[in-house]
C-alpha positions in Angstrom: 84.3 119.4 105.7 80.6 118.3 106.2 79.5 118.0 109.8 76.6 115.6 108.5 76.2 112.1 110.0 77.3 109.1 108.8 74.8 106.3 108.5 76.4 102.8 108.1 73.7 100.4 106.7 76.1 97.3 106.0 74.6 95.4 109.3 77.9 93.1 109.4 79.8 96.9 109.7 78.0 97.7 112.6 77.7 94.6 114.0 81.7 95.0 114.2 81.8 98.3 115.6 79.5 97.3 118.0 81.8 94.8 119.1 84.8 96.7 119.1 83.0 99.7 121.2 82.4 96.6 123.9 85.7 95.0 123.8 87.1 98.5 124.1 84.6 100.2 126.4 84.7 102.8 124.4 81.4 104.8 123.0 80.6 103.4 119.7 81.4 106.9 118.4 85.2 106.8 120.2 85.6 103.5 119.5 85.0 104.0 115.6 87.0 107.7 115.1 90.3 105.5 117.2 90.1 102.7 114.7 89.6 105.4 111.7 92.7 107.4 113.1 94.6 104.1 113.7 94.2 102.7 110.0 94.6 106.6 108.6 98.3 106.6 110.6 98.9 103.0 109.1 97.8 104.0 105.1 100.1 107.3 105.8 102.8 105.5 107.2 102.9 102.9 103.7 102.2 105.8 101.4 105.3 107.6 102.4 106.9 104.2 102.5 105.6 103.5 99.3 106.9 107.1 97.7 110.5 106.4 99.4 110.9 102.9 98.0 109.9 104.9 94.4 112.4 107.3 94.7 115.0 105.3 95.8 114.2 103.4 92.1 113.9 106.1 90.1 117.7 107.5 91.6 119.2 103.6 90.9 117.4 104.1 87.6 119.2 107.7 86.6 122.0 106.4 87.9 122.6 103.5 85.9 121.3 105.1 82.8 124.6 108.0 83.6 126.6 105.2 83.6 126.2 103.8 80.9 128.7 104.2 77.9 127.8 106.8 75.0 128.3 105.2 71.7 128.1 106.7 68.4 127.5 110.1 67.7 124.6 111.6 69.5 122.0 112.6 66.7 121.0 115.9 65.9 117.6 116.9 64.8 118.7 117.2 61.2 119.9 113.5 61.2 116.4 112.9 61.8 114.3 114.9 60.5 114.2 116.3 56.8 113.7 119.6 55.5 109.8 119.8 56.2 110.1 118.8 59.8 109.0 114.5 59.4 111.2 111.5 60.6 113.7 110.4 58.1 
């Protein structure tokens, strides 16, 4: 991790932080690393909820797919392949 400064140039950025350093009376350097933490805990929070929602798909998917029926024969390679290895 680099212990190097950060220098915002965007002036509407730090305009912003300004702002929320007053409203909050918190130094500009508090004020920024609670609203970095805050929106960190936030992106975390609908990344794992994100993954979940995923997971609980894929599970519905396998599921159904178990379910359905089997009909035919299943196919072996030689039914689709010839002699020299290409598709039929």
């Amino acid at each position: 991790m680099t212990t190097a400064p950060i220098q915002i140039r965007n002036q509407d950025v730090v305009r912003d932080i300004r702002e929320l350093a007053r409203l909050t009376q918190m130094p500009i350097t508090e004020a920024v690393a609670t609203a970095v933490r805050s929106e960190l805990g936030r992106a975390r929070r609908v990344s794992d909820a994100e993954r979940t929602t995923r997971l609980l798909a894929i599970d519905a998917a396998v599921k159904q797919f178990r379910q359905a029926p089997v009909t035919g024969r299943l196919l072996s390679d030689d039914d689709l392949y010839d002699q020299d290895g290409l598709p039929r």
